[in-house]
GUBA-430189 format. One record per residue (C-alpha): residue in three letters; x, y, z. Coordinates in steps of 0.001 Angstrom, whole numbers, plus 500000, padded with zeros to 6 digits. Each point is the difference from the previous one (the first is absolute). Example, Ala and Ser with C-alpha at 12.3 -4.5 7.8 and 13.67 -1.06 7.14 Angstrom:
<keses>
<kese><r>ALA</r><east>512300</east><north>495500</north><up>507800</up></kese>
<kese><r>SER</r><east>501370</east><north>503440</north><up>499340</up></kese>
</keses>
This chain:
<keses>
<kese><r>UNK</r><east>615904</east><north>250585</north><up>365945</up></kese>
<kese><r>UNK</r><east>499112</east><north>500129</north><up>503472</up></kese>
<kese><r>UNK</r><east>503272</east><north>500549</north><up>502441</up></kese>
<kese><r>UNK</r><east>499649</east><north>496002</north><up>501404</up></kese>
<kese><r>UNK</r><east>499407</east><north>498751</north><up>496900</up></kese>
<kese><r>UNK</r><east>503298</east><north>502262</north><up>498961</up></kese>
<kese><r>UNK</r><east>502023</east><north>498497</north><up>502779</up></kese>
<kese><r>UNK</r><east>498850</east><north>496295</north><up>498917</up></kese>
<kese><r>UNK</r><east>500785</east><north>500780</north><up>496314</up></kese>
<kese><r>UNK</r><east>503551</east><north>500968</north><up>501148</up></kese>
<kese><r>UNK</r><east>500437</east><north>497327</north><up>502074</up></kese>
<kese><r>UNK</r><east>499225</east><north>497750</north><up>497363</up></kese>
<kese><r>UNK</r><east>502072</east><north>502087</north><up>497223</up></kese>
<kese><r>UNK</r><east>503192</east><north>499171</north><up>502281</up></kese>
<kese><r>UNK</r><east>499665</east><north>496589</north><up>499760</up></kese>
<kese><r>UNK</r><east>502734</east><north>497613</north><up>498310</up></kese>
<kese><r>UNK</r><east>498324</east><north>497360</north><up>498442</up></kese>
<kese><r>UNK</r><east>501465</east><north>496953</north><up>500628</up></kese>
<kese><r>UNK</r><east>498611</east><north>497997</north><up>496867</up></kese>
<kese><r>UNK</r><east>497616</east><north>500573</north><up>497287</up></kese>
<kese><r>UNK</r><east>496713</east><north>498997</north><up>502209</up></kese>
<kese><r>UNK</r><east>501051</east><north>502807</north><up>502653</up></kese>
<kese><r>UNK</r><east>500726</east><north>502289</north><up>496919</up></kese>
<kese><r>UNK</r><east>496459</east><north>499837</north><up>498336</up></kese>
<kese><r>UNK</r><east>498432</east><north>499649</north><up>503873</up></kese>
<kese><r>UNK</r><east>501853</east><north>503920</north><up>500575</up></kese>
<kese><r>UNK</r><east>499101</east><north>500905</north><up>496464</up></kese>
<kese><r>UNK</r><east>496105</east><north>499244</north><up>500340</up></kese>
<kese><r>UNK</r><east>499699</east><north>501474</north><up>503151</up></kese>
<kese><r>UNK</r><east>501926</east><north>503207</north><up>499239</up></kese>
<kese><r>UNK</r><east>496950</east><north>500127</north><up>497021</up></kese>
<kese><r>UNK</r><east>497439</east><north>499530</north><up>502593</up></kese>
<kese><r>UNK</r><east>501320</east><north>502019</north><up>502537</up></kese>
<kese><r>UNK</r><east>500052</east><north>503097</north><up>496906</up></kese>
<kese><r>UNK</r><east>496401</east><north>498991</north><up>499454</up></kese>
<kese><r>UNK</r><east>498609</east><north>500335</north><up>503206</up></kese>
<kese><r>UNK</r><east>500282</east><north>501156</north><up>503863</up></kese>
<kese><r>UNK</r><east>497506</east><north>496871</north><up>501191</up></kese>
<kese><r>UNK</r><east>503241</east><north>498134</north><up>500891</up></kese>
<kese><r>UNK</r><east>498555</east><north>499329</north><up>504228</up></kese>
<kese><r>UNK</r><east>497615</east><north>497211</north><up>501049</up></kese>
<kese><r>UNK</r><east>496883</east><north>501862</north><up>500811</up></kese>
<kese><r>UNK</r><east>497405</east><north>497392</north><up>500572</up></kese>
<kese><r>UNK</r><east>500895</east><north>495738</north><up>500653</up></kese>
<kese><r>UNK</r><east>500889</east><north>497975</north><up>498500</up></kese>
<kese><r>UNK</r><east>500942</east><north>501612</north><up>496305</up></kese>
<kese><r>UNK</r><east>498891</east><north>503746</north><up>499691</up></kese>
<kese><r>UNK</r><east>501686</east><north>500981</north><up>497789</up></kese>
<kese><r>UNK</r><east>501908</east><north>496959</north><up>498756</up></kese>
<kese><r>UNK</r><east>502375</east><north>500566</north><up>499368</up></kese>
<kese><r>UNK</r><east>501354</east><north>501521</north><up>503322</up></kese>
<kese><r>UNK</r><east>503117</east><north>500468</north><up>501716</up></kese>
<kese><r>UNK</r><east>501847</east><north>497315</north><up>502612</up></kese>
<kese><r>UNK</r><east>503222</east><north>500096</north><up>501731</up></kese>
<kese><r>UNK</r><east>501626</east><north>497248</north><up>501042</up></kese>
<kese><r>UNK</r><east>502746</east><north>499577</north><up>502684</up></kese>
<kese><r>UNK</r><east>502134</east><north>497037</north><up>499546</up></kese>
<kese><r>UNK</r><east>501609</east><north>499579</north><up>503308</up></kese>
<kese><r>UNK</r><east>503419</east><north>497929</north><up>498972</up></kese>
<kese><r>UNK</r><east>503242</east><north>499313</north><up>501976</up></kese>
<kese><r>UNK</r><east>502679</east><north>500443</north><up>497297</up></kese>
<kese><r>UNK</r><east>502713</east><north>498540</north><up>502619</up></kese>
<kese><r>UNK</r><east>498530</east><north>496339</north><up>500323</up></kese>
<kese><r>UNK</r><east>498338</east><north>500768</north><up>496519</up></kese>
<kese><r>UNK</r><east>496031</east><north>499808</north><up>501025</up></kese>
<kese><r>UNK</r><east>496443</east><north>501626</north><up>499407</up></kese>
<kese><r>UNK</r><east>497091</east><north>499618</north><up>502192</up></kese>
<kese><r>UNK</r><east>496934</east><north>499323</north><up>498431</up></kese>
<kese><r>UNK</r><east>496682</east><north>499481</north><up>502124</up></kese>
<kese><r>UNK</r><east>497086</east><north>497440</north><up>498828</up></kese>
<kese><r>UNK</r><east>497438</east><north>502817</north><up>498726</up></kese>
<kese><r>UNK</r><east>496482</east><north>498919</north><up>500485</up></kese>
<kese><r>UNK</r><east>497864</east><north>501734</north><up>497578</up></kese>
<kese><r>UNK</r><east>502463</east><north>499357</north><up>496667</up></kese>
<kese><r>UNK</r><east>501017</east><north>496242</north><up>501097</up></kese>
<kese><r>UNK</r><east>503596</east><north>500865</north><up>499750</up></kese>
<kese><r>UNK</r><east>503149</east><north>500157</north><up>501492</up></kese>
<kese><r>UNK</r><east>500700</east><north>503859</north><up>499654</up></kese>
<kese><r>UNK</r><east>502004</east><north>503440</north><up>501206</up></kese>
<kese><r>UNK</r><east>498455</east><north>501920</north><up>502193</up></kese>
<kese><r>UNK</r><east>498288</east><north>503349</north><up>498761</up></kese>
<kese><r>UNK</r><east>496870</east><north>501242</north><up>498764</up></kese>
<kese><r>UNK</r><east>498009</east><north>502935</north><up>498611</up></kese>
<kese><r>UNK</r><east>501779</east><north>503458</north><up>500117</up></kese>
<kese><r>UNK</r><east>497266</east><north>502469</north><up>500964</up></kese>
<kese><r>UNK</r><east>499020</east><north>502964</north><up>498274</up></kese>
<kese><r>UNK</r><east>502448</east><north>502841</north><up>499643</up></kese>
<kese><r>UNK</r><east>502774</east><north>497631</north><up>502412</up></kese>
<kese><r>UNK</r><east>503349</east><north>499670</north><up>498956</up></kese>
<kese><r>UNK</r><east>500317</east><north>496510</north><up>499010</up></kese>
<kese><r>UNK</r><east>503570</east><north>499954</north><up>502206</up></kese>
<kese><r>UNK</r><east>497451</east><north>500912</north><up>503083</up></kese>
<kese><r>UNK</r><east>497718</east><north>497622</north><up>498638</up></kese>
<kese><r>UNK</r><east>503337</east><north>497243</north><up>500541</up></kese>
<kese><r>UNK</r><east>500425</east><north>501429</north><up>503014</up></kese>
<kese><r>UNK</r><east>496410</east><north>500194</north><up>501351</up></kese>
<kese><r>UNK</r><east>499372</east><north>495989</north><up>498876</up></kese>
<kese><r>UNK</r><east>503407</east><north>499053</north><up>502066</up></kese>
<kese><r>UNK</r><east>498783</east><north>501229</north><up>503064</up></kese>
<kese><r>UNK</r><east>496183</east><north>498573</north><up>499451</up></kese>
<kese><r>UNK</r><east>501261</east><north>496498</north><up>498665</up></kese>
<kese><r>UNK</r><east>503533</east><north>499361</north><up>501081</up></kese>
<kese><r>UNK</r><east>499519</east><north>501957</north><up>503153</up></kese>
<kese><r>UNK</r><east>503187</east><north>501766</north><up>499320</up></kese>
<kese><r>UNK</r><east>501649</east><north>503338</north><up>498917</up></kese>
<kese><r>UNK</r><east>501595</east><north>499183</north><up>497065</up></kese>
<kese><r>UNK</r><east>503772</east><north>500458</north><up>498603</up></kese>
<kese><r>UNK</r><east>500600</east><north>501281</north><up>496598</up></kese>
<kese><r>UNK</r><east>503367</east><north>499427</north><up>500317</up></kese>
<kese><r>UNK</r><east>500029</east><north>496309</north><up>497148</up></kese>
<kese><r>UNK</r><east>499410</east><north>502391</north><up>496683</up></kese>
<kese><r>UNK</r><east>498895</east><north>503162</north><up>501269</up></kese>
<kese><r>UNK</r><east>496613</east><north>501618</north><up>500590</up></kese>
<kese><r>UNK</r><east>498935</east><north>499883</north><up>496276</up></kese>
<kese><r>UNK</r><east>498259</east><north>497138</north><up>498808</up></kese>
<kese><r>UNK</r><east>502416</east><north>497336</north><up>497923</up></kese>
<kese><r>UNK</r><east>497107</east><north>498458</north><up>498211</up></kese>
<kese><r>UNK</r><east>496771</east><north>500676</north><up>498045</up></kese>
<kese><r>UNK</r><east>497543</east><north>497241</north><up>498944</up></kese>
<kese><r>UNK</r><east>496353</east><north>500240</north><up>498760</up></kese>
<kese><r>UNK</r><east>498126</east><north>496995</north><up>500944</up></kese>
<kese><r>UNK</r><east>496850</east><north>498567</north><up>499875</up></kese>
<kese><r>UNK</r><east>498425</east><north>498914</north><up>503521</up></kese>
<kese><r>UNK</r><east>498793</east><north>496440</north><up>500979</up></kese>
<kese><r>UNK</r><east>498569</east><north>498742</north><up>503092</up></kese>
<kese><r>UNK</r><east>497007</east><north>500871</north><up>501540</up></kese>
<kese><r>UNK</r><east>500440</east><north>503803</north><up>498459</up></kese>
<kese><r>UNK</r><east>500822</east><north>499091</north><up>496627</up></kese>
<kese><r>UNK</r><east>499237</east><north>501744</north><up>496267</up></kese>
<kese><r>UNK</r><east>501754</east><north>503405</north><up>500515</up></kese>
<kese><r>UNK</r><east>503638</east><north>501243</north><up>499555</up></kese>
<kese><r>UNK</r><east>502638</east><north>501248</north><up>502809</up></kese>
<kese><r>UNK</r><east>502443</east><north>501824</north><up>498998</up></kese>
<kese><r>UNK</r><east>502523</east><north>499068</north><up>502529</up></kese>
<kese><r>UNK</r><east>503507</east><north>501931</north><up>501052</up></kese>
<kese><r>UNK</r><east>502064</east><north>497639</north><up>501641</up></kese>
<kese><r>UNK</r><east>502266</east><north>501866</north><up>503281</up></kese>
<kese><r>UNK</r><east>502569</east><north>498039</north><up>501603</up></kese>
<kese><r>UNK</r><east>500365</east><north>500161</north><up>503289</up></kese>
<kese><r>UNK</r><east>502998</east><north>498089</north><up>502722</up></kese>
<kese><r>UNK</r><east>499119</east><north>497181</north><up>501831</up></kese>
<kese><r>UNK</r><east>501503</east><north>497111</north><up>502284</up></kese>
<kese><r>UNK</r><east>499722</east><north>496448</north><up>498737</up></kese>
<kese><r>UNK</r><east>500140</east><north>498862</north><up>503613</up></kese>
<kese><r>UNK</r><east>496899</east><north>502084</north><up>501152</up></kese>
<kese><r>UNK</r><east>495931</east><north>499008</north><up>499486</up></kese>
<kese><r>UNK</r><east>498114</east><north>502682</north><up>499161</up></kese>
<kese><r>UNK</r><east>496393</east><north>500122</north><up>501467</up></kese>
<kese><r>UNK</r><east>497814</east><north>500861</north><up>496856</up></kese>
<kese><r>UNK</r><east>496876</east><north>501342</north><up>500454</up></kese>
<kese><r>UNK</r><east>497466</east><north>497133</north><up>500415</up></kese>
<kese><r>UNK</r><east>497261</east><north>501540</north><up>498059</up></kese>
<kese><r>UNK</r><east>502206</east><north>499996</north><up>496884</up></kese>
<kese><r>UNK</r><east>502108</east><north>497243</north><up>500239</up></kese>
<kese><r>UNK</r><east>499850</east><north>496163</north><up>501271</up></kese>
<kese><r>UNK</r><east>503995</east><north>500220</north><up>501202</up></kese>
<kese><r>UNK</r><east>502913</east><north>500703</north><up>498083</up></kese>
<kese><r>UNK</r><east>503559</east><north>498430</north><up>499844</up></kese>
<kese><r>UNK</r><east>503482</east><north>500580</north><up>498379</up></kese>
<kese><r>UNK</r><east>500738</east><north>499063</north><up>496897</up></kese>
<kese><r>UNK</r><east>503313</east><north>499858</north><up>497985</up></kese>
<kese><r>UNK</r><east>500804</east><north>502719</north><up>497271</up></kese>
<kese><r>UNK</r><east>499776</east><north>497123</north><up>497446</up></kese>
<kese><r>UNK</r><east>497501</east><north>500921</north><up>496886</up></kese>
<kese><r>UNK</r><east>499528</east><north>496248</north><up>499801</up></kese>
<kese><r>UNK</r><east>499319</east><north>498839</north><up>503511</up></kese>
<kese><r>UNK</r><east>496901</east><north>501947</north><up>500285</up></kese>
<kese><r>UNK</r><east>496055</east><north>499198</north><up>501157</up></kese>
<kese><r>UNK</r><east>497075</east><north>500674</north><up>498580</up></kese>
<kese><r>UNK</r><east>500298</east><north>503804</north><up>499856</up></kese>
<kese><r>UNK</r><east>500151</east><north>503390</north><up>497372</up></kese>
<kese><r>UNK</r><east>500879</east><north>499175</north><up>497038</up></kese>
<kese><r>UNK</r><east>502347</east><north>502374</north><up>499668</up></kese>
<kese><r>UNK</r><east>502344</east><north>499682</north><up>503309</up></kese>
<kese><r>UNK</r><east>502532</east><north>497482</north><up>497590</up></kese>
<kese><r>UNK</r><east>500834</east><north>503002</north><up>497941</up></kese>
<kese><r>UNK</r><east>500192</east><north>502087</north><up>503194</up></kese>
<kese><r>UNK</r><east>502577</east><north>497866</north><up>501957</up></kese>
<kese><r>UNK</r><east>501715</east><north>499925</north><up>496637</up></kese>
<kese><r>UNK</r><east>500152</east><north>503854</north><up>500187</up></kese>
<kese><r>UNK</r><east>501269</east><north>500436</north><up>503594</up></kese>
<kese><r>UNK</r><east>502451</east><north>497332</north><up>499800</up></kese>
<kese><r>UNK</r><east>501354</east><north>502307</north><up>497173</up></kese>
<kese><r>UNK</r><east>500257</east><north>503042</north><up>502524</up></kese>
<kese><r>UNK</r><east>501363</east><north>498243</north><up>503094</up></kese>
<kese><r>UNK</r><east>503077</east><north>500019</north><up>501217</up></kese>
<kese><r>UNK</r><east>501562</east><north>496221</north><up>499687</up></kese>
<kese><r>UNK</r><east>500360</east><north>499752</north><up>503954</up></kese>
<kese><r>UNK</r><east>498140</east><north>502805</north><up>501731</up></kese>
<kese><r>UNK</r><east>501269</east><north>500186</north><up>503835</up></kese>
<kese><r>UNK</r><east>497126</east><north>501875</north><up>501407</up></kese>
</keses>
């Protein structure tokens, strides 16, 4: 094992799972990072599929928020992220889409600097047919800011409520992952 994919694989190994979808998601891509080191986008849209993403779901745990920006090639209302290049640290990865998308230097300070989530999901949208397998950061934000999201990307983004059923259209899996940080927040964060 190459040492990125190593420092994926632990990533991943440290994981919680928060239900039995997030358990087999960290389970089947423990096997496939064991079987392989092509783990990095190399060509667009899906060499190799599947590849790794990192999210960075920008959420205000005070007034209880996430911003989530209209993305233009999957159709959806989604975090911010993308592809973690070869041999990158998907935590500078996090950091690296912040500053291109969000325009910010991010804070780690919600969960910490490890991902809180895994999920292996099949794309739709203009780029769809291959699999991401996504680790989901955390990073602070403030409910009464806008964020200017990269135009390219995204057609605008808003706040939305931590509420798994209040959602848009969006990935299919960010019920289960407001279920999982509402499980690690503090009741009334000050910050």
């Amino acid at each position: 094992m190459q040492p990125a994919t190593a420092v994926v694989s632990d990533l991943v190994a440290n994981l919680s799972p928060f239900d039995d979808v997030e358990r087999s998601h960290i389970a089947t891509t423990l096997d496939w990072l064991a079987s392989t080191d092509d783990i990095f986008r190399r060509a667009r849209p899906a060499t190799p599929s599947p590849h790794l993403v990192a999210y960075v779901v920008l959420v205000d745990p005070a007034q209880r928020g996430l911003y989530l920006g209209a993305h233009r090639n999957a159709g959806l209302h989604l975090p911010m992220g993308g592809h973690v290049e070869p041999a990158e640290h998907p935590l500078d990865a996090a950091r690296r889409e912040a500053a291109e998308e969000l325009g910010l230097q991010p804070a780690f300070d919600v969960v910490g600097e490890r991902p809180l989530f895994l999920t292996r999901t099949a794309t739709v949208g203009r780029t769809a047919g291959h699999v991401d397998i996504s680790l989901w950061f955390v990073v602070r934000g403030d409910r009464d800011l806008e964020y200017p999201l990269d135009e390219q990307e995204f057609d605008g983004g808003r706040w939305w409520d931590l509420d798994p059923y209040g959602l848009p259209a969006t990935d299919p899996h960010l019920a289960r992952f407001i279920r999982k940080l509402d499980s690690v927040l503090l009741p009334h964060d000050p910050r």
